[in-house]
Every structure is written in C-alpha cells, then in structure tokens.
C-alpha positions in Angstrom: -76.6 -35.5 -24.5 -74.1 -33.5 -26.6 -75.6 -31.5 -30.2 -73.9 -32.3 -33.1 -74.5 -31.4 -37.1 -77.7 -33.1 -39.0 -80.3 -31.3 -37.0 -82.1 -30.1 -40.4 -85.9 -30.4 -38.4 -84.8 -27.9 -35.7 -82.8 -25.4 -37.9 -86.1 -25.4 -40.4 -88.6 -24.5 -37.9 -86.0 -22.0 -36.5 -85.8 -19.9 -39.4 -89.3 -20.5 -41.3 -88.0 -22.8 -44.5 -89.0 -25.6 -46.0 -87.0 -28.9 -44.8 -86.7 -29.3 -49.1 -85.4 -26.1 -49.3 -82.0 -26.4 -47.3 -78.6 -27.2 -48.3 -77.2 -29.0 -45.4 -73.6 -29.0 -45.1 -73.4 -29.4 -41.3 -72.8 -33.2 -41.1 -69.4 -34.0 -43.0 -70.9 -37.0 -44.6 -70.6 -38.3 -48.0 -73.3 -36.3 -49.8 -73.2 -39.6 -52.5 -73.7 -42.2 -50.6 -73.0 -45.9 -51.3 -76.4 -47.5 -53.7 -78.1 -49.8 -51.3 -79.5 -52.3 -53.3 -83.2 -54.3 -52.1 -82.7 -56.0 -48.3 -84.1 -59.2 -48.1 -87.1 -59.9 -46.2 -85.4 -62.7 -44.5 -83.4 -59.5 -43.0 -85.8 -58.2 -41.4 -87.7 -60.9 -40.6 -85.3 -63.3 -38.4 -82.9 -61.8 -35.7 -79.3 -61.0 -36.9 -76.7 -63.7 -37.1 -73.1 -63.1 -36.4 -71.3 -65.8 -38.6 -73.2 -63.8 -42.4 -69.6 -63.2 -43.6 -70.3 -59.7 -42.1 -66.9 -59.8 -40.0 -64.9 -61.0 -43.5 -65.9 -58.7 -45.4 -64.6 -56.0 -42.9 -61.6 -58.2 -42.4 -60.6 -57.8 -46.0 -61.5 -54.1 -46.3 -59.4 -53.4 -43.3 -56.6 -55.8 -43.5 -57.1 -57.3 -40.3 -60.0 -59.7 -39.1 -59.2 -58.4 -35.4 -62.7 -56.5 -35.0 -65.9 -56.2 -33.5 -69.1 -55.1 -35.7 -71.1 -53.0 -33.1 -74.1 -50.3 -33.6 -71.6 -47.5 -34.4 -68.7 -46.3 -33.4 -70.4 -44.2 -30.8 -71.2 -47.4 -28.7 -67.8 -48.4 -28.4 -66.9 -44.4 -27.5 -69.0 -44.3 -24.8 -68.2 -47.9 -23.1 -64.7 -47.7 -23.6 -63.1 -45.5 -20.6 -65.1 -48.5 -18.6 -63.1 -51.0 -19.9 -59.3 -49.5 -20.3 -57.7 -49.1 -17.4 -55.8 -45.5 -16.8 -56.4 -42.2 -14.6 -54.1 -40.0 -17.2 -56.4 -39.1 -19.9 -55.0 -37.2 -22.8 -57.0 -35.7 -25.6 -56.0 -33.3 -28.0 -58.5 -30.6 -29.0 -60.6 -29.3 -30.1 -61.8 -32.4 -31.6 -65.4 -34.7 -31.6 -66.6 -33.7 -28.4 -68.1 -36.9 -27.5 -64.8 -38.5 -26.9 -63.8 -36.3 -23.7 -67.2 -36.6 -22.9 -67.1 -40.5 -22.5 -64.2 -39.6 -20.6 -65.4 -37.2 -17.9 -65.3 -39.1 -15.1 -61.1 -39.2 -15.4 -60.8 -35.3 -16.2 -59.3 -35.5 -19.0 -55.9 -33.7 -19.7 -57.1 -31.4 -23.3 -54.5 -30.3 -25.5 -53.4 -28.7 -28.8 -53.9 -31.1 -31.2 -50.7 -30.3 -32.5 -48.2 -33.0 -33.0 -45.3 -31.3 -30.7 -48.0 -30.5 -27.9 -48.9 -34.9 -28.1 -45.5 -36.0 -27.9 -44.5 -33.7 -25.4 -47.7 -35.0 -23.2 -47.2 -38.9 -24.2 -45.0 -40.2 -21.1 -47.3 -38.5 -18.6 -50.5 -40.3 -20.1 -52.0 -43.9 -19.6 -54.4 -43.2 -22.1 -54.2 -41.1 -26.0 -57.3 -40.8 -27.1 -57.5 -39.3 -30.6 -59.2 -38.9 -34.0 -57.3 -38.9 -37.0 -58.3 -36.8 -39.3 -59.4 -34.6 -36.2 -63.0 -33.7 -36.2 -63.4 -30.6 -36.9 -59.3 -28.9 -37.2 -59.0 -31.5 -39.8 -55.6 -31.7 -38.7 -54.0 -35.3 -39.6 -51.3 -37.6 -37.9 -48.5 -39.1 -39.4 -48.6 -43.3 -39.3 -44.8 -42.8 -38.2 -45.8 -40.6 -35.5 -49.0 -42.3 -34.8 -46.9 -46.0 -34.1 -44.1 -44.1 -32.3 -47.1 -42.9 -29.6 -48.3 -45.8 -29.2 -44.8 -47.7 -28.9 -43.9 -45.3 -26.2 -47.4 -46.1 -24.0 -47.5 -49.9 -24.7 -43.8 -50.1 -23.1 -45.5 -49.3 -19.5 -49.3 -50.5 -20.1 -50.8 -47.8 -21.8 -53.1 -47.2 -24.4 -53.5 -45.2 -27.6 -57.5 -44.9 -29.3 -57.3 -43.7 -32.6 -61.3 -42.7 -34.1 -60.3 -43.0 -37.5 -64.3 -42.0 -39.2 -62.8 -39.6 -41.6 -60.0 -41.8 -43.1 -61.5 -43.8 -45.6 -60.5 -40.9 -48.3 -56.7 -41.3 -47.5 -56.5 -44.6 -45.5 -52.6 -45.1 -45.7 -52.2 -43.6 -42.8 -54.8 -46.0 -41.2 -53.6 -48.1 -38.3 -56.2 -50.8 -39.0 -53.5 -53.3 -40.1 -51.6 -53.4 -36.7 -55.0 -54.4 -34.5 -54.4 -56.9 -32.2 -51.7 -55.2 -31.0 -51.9 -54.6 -27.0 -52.5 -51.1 -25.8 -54.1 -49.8 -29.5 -57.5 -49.8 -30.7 -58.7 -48.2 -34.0 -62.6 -47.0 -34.2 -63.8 -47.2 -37.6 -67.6 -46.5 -39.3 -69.4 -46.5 -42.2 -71.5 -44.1 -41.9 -69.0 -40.8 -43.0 -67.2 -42.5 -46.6 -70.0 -44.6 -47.4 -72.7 -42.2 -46.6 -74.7 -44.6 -44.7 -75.1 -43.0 -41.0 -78.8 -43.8 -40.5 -77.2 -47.6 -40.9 -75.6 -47.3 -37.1 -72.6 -49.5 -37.6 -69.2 -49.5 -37.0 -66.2 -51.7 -36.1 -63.8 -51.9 -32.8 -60.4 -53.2 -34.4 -58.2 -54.3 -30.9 -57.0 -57.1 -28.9 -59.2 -60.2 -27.8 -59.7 -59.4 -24.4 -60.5 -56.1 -25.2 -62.9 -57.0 -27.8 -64.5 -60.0 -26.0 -65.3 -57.7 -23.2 -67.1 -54.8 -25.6 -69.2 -57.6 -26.8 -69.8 -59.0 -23.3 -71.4 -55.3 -22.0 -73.3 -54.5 -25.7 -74.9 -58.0 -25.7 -76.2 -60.2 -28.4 -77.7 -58.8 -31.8 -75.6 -55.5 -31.1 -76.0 -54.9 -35.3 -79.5 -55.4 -36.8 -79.9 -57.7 -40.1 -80.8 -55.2 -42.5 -77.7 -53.1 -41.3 -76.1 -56.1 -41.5 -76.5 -57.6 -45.3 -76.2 -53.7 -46.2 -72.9 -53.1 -44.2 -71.2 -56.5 -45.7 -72.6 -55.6 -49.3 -70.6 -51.8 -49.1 -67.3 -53.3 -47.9 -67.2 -55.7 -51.0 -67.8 -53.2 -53.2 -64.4 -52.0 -54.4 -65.6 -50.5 -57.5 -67.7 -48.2 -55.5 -65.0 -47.4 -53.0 -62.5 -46.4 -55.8 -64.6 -44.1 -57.9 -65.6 -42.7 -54.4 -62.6 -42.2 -53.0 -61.1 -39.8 -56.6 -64.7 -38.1 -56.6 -64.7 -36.9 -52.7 -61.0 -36.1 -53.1 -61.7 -33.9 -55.9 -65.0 -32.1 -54.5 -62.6 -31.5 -50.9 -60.0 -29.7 -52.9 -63.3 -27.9 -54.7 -64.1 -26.8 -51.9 -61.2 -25.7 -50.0 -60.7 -23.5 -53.0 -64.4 -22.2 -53.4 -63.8 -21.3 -49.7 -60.5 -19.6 -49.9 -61.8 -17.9 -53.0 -64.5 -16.2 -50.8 -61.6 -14.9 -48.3 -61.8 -17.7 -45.3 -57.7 -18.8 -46.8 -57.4 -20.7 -43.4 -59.9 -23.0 -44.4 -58.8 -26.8 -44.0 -59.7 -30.4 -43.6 -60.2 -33.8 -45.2 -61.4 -34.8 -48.4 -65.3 -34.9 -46.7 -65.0 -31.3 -44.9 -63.3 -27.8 -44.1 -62.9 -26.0 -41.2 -61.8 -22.7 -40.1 -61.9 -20.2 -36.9 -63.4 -17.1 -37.8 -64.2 -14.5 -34.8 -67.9 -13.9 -36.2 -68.5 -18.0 -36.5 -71.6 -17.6 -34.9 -73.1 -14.3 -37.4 -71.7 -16.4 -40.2 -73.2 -19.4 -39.2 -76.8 -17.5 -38.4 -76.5 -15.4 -41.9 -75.7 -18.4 -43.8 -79.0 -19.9 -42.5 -81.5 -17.3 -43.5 -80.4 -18.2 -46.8 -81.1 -21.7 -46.0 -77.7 -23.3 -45.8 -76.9 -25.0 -42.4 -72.8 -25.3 -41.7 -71.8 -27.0 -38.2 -70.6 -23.8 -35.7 -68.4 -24.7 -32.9 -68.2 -22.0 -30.3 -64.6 -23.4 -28.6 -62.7 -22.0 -31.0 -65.2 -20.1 -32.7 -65.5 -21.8 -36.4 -67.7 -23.2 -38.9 -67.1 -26.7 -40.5 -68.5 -27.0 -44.1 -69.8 -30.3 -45.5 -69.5 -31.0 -49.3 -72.4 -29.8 -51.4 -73.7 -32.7 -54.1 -75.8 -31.1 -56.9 -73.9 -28.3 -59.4 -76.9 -26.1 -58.4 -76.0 -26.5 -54.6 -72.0 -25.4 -55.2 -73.3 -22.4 -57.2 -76.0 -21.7 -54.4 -72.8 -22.0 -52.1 -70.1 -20.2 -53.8 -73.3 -16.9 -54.4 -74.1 -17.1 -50.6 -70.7 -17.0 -49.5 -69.7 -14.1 -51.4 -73.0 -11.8 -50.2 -72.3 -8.4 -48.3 -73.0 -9.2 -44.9 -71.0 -12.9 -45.5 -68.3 -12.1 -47.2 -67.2 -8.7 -45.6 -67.8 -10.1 -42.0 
C-alpha cells in the first residue's frame, strides 16, 4: 500500500518524542473538526439501514440526490478503473497518488497539472481522472473548464473523475450539481472540511448504472450506523458549515502568509493546506521533525505540504520553528 500523511505513531518513535508533544500538520485535515454529538446505542447495536435519511441529507448538501454513501472515497478510487471502460488514462500530476495507483493496470498517461497541458491531452483520452483542488500543488480548475473537458469526452464515450476532497472551503466550482450526467463522476468525503476522517465515509455522485454497479461490488452495509447517524447529522448542520467555511478560509490565508513570511513565497494551496517545492524538502521535512512538527514530504517534486495549525500556541510554535537557522537559511 501507498504512505500518506497522519502517521504520528511512526514519526514519534522515529525521533524519540512524546505522541502529545507533536504538532501534526501532515494530514490537511480540518484541525476543528465538526462537534459529534452522543450516537445512539441503537447505532451500534443493529446493522446499518440505508433508507435513515442518510442519502437526503447528502442530497441537499450537494444539490443533487444522484449518489452513493460508501466507506470513503478511497473505496470508490480503487474499484473504479474496474468499472469505466477506457485504455487512455490521463492524470495530471503530481497529485494524490492513489489515483494513478488504482489505475496501474492501464499505464496511465501523467501530466502537468496545468490547465493548457489537460486540454491539450483531452481528445487523446477515454478517461480524465482528476482532483480539484489538486492534492498536494493545490492548483484549482475552473467549472468553465472543468464542463468544457468533460463535454469534449462525453461526445465519443469518455469519462472525466473529478476527486473533489478539498472543495468544501470554495465549493462553487464544485460539479456535484451536474451528477447524473453520463461520462462524469464527482468523489466527495467528509473526512477533510468536516474533520471527521476516522468516520470512513464518502459519497460517489454519477449516473445509475454506474452507481448501481459500485454498490453491487462493495456489498450491503458498505457505511456502518454510527458513521452513519454522525455523517447525516454534519451535512444538516449549516450553521457549523458556514462559521467553518470563513474560519478555514482565514487560517489558509494565515498561513500562506506565515509561510511566505519565512521565505518559501511559492507556497500555495487551498483554504485546508500549502504546498511548495523546495530542493532540500527532505532536510526541511527531517529538521522540522526534531522539533516535533511533522509536515507531509513528497519526494516527486521534492516539496513539503503544511496542514493548518489549531491552537495560538501551535502557530507561534510554527512561525519560531520555521524561522530557526538551519530552517530558514536552507
């Protein structure tokens, strides 16, 4: 299996510190996550039951009831290349590795994730598999562009896959509302916006067929109760989602500027993280961990991907750490 950020056990017997005294910043997830309330007993006690207004309350949060609830998005990742037909696999990169991964068997065509480099690839691909904002570049597609695409493969049977985790901060350019549409389908989770990862749910937004047959290969009780009730209560909670939203929007800018601020001015990225190449991403990223901060490295490009801190004390702890000798000179 692929690594990926959150590995706070390893990196704390690496180095020698305390599990309580890290400031992990390696995951890009919503350091203030959504309040889950008590779960009933009944939750846990009887097997889950797809008609608990689970699928509405998605419906109305993404505008479109054409969607699946299954364990994460990374369950529908990995099953669909097995259900979309196509041999000309196109994904931009870099971006979340376990997208060309699922897609290994069709040696996949990688790109630049840069908007020219797509279109210039679209009429020689069956399949555009991309996330939006990219993970890690940060680097985000227009709607315009984004219907355009998949206009262009529809015509002749293709498809387009948008992985939209990151989009909750800025969801107008969102393709939820066209699902149902044939050739698109739109990944979405709550796990990065709402903070709830350990929750392992996520929603498939595409045609029937496509749909019907996701559910057919992942099998009955594909979401657990608990994850369930807590799921359904998070998408009603509009409240929440607003005051969310404005906060995470104004702790991204925070830290795009604490980050340029300490000399890394190519630093960019949604509202939930910031990314940059930096030649000495791995010395950064090791240095930055003997002081007990973990930050995602990526060694193709070489970069680091910064999480948002939550407590003042863990900004200051940032902003001091970042602008060490040995850090900051690098």
């Amino acid at each position: 299996m692929l690594e990926h950020g959150g590995r706070l056990r390893r990196a704390a017997s690496e180095y020698g510190i305390a599990l309580q005294d890290w400031l992990d910043l390696s995951t890009g997830i919503n350091p203030t996550p959504w309040p889950v309330p008590e779960i009933p007993l009944s939750a846990w006690h009887r097997l889950p039951e797809d008609d608990d207004e689970l699928e509405a309350a998605a419906a109305d949060y993404y505008g479109t009831d054409q969607l699946l609830a299954v364990a994460g998005s990374q369950a529908a990742i990995q099953l669909l290349p097995a259900l979309i037909p196509g041999t000309r696999i196109t994904i931009p990169g870099p971006t979340y590795a376990e997208h060309p991964h699922a897609w290994r068997n069709a040696t996949p065509l990688r790109i630049n994730a840069s908007a020219d480099s797509i279109d210039a690839a679209i009429d020689a691909t069956d399949v555009l598999v991309l996330v939006n904002p990219n993970n890690p570049s940060g680097a985000c597609y227009e709607r315009a562009q984004l219907l355009d695409w998949h206009r262009r493969l529809a015509c002749r049977g293709g498809w387009l896959v948008v992985d939209e985790a990151f989009i909750d901060t800025a969801p107008c350019n969102s393709l939820a509302t066209e699902a149902g549409n044939p050739g698109l389908v739109v990944l979405r989770s709550i796990g990065k916006f709402f903070g709830l990862a350990g929750a392992r749910v996520g929603f498939v937004l595409g045609p029937q067929d496509l749909r019907s047959a996701l559910a057919e290969h992942l099998g009955p009780w594909a979401v657990s109760g608990p994850a369930r009730v807590v799921t359904q209560a998070a998408l009603r909670d509009h409240g929440w989602q607003q005051a969310a939203r404005a906060r995470l929007v104004a702790q991204g800018r925070r830290l795009t500027a604490l980050l340029h601020d300490a000399g890394f001015d190519n630093a960019r990225g949604p509202a939930l993280f910031q990314w940059f190449e930096h030649p000495h991403a791995s010395t950064l990223h090791h240095r930055l961990a003997c002081r007990g901060i973990l930050v995602r490295h990526f060694d193709s490009p070489p970069s680091l991907r910064f999480g948002l801190p939550t407590l003042e004390a863990d900004w200051q702890r940032l902003a001091d750490a970042l602008n060490t000798p040995g850090i900051k000179d690098l």
